[in-house]
N, C-alpha and C positions, 0 to 999 in steps of 0.2 A: 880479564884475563880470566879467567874463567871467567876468567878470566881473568885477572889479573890483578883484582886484588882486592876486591872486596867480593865481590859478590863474594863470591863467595865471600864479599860481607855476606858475597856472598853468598855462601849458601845456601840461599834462605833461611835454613835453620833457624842459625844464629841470629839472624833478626829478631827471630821471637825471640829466641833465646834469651837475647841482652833484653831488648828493649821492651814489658810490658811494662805496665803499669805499677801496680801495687808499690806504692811510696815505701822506702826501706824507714825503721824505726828511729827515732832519732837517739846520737850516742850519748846524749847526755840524759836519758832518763833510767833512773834506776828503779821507779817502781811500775812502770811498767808491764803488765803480766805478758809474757814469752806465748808468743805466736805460736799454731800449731806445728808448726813447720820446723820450729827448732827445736823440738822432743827430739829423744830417741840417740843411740850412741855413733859412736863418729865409726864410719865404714870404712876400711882400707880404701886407698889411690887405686889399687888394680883395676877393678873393673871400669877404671874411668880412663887410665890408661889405653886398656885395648878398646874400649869406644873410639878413643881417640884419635888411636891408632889407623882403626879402620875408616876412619872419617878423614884422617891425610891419607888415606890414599884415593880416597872419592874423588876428595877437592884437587889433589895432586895431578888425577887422570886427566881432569879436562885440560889445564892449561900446559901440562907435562908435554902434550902433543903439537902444541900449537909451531914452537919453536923447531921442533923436529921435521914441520909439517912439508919444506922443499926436499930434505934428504929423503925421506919416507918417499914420497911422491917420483923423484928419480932413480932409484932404486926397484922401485914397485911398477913403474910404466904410469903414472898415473896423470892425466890430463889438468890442468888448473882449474875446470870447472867441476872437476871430480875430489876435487881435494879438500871440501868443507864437508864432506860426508864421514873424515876421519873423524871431525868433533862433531858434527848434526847425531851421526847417529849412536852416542852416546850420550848427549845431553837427553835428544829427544825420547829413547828411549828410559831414561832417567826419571824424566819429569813427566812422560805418560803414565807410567809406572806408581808414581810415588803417592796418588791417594789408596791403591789397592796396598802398597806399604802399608800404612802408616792403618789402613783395617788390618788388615793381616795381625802387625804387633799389637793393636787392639786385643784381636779375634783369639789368637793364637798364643804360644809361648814365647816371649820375648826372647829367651836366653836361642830357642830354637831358630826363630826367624834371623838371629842378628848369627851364628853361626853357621846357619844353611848359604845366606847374602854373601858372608867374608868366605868362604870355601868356593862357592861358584864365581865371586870376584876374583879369587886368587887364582883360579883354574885358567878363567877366560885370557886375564893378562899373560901368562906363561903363552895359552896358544897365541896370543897377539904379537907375541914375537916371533916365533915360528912360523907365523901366515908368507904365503908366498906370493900372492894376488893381492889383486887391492878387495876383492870381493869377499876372499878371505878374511881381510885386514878388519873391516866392513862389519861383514855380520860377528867376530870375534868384539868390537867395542859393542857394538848392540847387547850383547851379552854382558858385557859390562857394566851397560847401563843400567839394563833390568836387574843385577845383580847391587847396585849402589839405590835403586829404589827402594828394596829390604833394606839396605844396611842403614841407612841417613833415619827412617825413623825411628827403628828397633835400637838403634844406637844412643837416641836422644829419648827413648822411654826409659833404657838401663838408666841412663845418668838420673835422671827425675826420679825414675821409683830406686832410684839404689841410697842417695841423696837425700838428706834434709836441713834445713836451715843454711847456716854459712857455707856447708862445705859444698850446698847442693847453687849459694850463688859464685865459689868460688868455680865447680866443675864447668857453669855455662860458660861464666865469662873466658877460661879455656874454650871450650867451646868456639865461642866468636872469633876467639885471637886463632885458634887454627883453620878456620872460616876464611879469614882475609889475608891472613901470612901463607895459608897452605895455596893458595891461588900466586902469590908472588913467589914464591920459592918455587912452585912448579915450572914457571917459564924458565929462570933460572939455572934450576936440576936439567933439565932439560936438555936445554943448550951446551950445559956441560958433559953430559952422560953424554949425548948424539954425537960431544965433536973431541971426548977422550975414548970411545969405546967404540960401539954402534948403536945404532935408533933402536934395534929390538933389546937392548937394556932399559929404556926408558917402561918398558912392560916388564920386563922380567926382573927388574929391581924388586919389584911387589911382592915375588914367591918367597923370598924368605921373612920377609916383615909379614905378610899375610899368614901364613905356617906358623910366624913363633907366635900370634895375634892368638891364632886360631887352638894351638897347644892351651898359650895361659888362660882363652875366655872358657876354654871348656871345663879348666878347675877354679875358675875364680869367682862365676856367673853362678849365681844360685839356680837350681832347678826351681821350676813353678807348677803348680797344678792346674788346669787350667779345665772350663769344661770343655766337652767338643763340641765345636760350633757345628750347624748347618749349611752345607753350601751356598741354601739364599743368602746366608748372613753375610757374606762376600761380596756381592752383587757383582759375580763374575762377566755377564753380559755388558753390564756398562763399563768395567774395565777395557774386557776387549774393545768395546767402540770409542773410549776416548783415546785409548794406546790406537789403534789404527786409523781415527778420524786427523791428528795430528800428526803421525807418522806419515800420512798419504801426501798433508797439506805441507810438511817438510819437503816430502817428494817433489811435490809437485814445482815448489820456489827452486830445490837445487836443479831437478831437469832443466830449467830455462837457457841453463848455461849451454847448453849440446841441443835442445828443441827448440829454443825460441816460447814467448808468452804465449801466443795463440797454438802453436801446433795440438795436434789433438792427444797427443801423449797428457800434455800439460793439462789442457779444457779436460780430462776423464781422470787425471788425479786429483784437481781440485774438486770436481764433481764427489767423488767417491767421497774426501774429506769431508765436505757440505753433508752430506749424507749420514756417515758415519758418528758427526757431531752434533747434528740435529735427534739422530738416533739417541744420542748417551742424554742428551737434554729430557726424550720422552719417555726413555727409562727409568732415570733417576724421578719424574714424578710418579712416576707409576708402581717404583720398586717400594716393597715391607723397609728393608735395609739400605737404604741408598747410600751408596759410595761417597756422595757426594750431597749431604740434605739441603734440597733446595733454599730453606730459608736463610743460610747464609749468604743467599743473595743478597738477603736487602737488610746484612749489613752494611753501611753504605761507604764507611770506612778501610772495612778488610779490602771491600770491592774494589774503592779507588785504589788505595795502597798497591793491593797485589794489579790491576792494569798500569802503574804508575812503573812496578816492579819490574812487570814485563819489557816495557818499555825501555828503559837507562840498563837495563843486562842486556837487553838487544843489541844496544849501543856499543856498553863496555864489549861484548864478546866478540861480537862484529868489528869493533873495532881493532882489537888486539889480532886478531885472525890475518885482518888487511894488513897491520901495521909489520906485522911478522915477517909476509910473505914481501911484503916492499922492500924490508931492512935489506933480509937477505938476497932477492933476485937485480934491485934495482939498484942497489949500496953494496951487494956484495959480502955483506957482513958474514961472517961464520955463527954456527949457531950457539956458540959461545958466548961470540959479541951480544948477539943478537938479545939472550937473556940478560946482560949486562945493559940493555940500552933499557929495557923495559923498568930498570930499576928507581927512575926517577920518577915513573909513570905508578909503579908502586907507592913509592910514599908520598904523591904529592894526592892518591886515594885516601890514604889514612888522614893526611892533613884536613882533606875537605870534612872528614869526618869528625875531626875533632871543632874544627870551623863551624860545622849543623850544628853539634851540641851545645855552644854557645850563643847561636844567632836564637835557636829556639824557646832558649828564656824569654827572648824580646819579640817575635815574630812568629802568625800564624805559620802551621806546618805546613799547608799549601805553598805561603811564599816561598821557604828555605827552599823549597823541592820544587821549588818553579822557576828561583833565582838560578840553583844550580843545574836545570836545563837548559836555560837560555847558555849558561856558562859553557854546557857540553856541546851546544847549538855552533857557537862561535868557534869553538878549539877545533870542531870539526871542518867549518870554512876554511878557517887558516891552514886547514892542514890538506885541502884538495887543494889548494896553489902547488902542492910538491910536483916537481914534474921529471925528468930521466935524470937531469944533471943535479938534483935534489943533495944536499948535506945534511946530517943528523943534526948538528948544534943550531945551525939557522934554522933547517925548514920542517923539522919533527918534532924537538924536544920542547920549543914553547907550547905546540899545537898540546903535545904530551900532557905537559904539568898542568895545563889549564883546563884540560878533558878529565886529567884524573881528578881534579879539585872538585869540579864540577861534577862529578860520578858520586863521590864521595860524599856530595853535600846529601844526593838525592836518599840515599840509603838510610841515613840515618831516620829524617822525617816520617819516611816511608812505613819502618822499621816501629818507631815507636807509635804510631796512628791507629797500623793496622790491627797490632796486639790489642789496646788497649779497649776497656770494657767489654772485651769476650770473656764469658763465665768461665772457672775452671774446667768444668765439663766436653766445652767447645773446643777449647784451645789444641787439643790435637789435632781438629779436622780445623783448623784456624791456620795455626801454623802449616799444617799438611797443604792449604788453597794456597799462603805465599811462596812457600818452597817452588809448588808446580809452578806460580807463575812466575818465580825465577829460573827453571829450568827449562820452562817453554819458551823463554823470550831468551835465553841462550841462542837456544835450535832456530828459533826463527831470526835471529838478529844476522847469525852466521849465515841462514838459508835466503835472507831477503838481501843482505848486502851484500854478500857472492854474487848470488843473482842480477845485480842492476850492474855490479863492476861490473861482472863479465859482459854485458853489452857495450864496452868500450875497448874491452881486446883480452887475450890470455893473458891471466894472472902467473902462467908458466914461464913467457920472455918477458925481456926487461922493457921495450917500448910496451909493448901491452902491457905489463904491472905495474906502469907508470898511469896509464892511461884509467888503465879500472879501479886504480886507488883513490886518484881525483875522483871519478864521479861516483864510486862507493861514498866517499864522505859528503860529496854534495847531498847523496839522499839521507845520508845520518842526521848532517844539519838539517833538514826536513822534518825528518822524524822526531827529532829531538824539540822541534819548535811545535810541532803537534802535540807533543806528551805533554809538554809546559803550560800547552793553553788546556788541554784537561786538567790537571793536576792543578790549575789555577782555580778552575770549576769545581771540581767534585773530590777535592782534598777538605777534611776538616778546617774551618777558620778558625776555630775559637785554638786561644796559647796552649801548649802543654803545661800541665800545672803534677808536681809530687816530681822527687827523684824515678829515673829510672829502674826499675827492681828487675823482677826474675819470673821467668814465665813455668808454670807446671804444665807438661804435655799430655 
């Protein structure tokens, strides 16, 4: 759910957040000498506050929409195969965005970037209610997105540099918990705002939590001095090419629904992306300052992790998309119901996750995160049997609880693999690669399974939302059996060994 409830474990973020390495001290030792980390005097809540603040409404935005996503669409004119462009292009935009973040809060002023991010978030959402077109509706979340690319990592520098010691693992682990709860509360919210008010409250709820966000970080954020960078220092160039080599390749998955695979609409966005991303690859060796320094390629860890990441958010968001549009077109559900049904789908996420953390005292992290795809693999099958005459209790909520378990497992492994033995120094641009490849496999999960539904009928009527729902999960279970047998390959073997600690960004 963003989906729905972890990813936004996850947000990526939070992955790092929670899960590096560095073994936490043990409590029974009193002589001990005090780690660097726990110098220095305790910092007011505030500025962790409006971090946080701005951080449920990031995680809020994606899944906030999903539930809304049939009213929006009859209201606005909008066709079923047009209608995963209300979350593509916010995710996608998000997660093309967020290595040029995450330099930027580097590069830049923190208190400045994370300020400029919540003011143009807050702005974009007010017009997102007001949009009158879906094209309007459209480029107003794109806006949004690029506006939550500053904010996710400007937000998670404050907490790290504002923070230290307890209070700085007390701040992450908030963190995480608004990671995976702000994703199940948004379907939720959603459902309720859409079916007590109207859908443009589900954006305009944001203006005044962003405003009084924006009032308290302006007096609570310390100014910083900072030098001024150079434009190289940016590596503007490969920004633009990975933000429009992915944006094209989004394009290109959602046209299929109104072009067809082969038309040439299709064959010249996919081109342009190929192009586009080949470009930011020869960039990035060639750049003083790259965006993106090549040699965390062959970390072989982050590498799998974040492809493994991509993969199970493709799932979860894609899934939750389909499952939405089926409650309500084919069930009938109100958008009320609708975030009440997703509710067991929520905690049976959390569950799996508490589930990885235990299995991974006793088993490589490959397996956990191999076992819980195959788990996602299955819930998926079961869940393409649903057909027009489909009930929630029989034909959705086992597929549910056992998709969420299985989501849930994969997050965790992922989560603590990728962090761990990257140097403090890394850990920005560490965290910044999983984040994107949880944001990119959002956009593409939405973009690739819209895309295969819709070749079995419109996701707009009810025989066709029946029909594209089945073979949307058919190819989930696919994909899902694919991730499993990577993540069986090229996940670390060896056990996790130290408590889970706390990641500096």
């Amino acid at each position: 759910m963003s989906e729905t409830s972890a990813p936004h474990h996850t947000h990526g973020p939070h992955h790092a957040a929670h899960h590096s390495a560095a073994p936490e001290p043990q409590h029974g030792s009193t002589h001990a000498p005090p780690s660097p980390d726990e110098d220095g005097p305790r910092r007011p809540w505030t500025v962790l506050a409006v971090a946080l603040a701005a951080q449920v409404l990031v995680v809020l935005d994606i899944s906030v929409v999903n539930t809304a996503l049939p009213t929006i669409g009859h209201a606005l004119d909008i066709d079923g195969g047009n209608l995963q462009w209300l979350v593509t292009a916010y995710v996608m935009m998000s997660g093309g965005g967020l290595l040029l973040g995450g330099r930027l809060s580097d590069l830049l002023s923190r208190r400045g970037v994370f300020l400029t991010g919540l003011t143009l978030f807050t702005a974009a959402s007010i017009v997102s209610g007001f949009a009158g077109s879906a094209s309007e509706l459209i480029a107003a979340r794109a806006v949004q997105g690029l506006s939550a690319a500053l904010l996710t990592p400007s937000a998670l520098s404050l907490i790290t540099t504002t923070y230290a010691g307890a209070q700085r693992r007390a701040a992450l682990a908030l963190w995480g918990a608004v990671g995976s709860l702000g994703v199940a509360a948004g379907v939720l919210l959603g459902g309720a705002v859409t079916t007590w008010t109207s859908w443009q409250f589900i954006f305009w709820i944001n203006g005044p939590v962003g405003v009084l966000a924006l009032l308290v970080g302006r007096r609570a954020i310390a100014r910083e001095r900072v030098a001024r960078p150079r434009l190289a220092d940016l590596d503007l160039p490969g920004a633009v090419a990975v933000l429009g080599g992915l944006a094209a390749l989004t394009y290109a998955l959602g046209a299929t629904a109104t072009h067809g695979w082969w038309a040439a609409h299709t064959v010249v966005a996919m081109a342009v992306s190929a192009v586009l991303l080949l470009a930011f690859l020869t960039i990035e060796r060639r750049a003083d300052k790259p965006l993106f320094p090549p040699h965390v390629w062959k970390l072989r860890a982050l590498v799998s992790g974040t492809a493994v990441m991509l993969g199970v958010t493709g799932l979860l968001v894609g899934a939750v998309f389909l499952t939405s549009i089926f409650v309500q077109t084919v069930l009938g559900y109100t958008a009320l119901e609708t975030g009440v049904a997703f509710l067991p789908f929520a905690l049976a996420i959390t569950a799996g996750t508490v589930v990885a953390r235990h299995l991974l005292a006793h088993l490589a992290p490959r397996v956990v995160a191999a076992a819980g795809l195959v788990m996602t693999g299955a819930a998926a099958l079961l869940l393409s049997t649903a057909g027009p005459d489909a009930s929630y209790a029989a034909d959705l909520l086992p597929g549910l609880v056992v998709l969420g378990v299985g989501v849930g497992m994969v997050f965790v492994p992922v989560s603590v693999t990728s962090m761990s033995g990257i140097p403090a120094s890394h850990a920005g641009v560490a965290s910044g690669f999983l984040m994107t490849g949880h944001e990119v496999g959002a956009a593409l999960g939405v973009a690739v399974l819209s895309a295969v539904a819709s070749t079995a009928g419109s996701l707009a009527t009810l025989d066709g939302a029946a029909d594209a729902f089945s073979r949307g999960f058919t190819c989930a279970a696919v994909i899902a059996a694919v991730v499993a047998a990577y993540a069986l390959w090229r996940m670390p073997a060896q056990r996790v060994t130290g408590a889970v600690g706390h990641m500096h960004h």
